[in-house]
C-alpha positions in Angstrom: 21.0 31.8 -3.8 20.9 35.5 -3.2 17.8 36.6 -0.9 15.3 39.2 -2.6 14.2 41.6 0.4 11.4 44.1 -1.5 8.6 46.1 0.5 5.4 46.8 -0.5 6.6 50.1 -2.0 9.1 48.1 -4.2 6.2 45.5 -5.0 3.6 48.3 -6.2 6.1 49.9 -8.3 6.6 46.4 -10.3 3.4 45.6 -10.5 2.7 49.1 -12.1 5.7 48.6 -14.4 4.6 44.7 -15.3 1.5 46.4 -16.2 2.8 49.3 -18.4 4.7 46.5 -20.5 2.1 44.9 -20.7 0.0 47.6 -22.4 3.2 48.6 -24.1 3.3 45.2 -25.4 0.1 45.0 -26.6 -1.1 48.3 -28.0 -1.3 48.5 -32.2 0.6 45.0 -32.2 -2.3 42.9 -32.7 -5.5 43.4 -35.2 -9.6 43.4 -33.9 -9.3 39.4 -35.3 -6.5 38.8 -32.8 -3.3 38.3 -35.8 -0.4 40.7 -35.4 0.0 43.5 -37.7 2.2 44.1 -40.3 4.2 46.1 -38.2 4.9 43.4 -35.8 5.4 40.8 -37.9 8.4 43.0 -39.2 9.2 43.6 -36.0 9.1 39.7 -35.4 11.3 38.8 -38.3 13.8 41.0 -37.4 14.5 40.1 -33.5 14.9 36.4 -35.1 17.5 37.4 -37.4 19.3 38.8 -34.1 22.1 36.1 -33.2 22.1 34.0 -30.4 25.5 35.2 -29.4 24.3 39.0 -28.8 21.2 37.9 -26.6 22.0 38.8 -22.5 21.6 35.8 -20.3 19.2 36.2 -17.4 22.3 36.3 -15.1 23.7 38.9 -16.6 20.6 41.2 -16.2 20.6 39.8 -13.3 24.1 41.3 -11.9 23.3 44.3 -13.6 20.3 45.0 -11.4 21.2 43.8 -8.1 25.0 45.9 -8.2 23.0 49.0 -9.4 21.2 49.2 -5.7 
């Protein structure tokens, strides 16, 4: 398995990106009552209609990042 070395520079930055996504993620995507809007159940309907053959494996983003360094 390939050893992860981060410092706490690298560990700030991703905890300020996790929490970007996060409010990303959940800004105008769900109502006051906790249902997503209509804009993300579009949104919803059409990622499932995405096939299974075009989704990137967690190795591949994987290799990506790591030969990008």
């Amino acid at each position: 398995m390939e050893e992860l070395k981060l410092n706490s520079d690298d560990i700030k930055r991703l905890i300020e990106d996790v929490a970007l996504i996060k409010r990303v993620l959940s800004i105008d995507k769900i109502d006051s009552e906790g249902e997503l809007t209509s804009w993300a159940k579009k949104e919803l309907e059409k990622a499932r209609k995405i096939p299974r053959s075009e989704y990137v494996s967690h190795e591949e983003i994987k290799k990506k990042f790591f030969s990008e360094k």
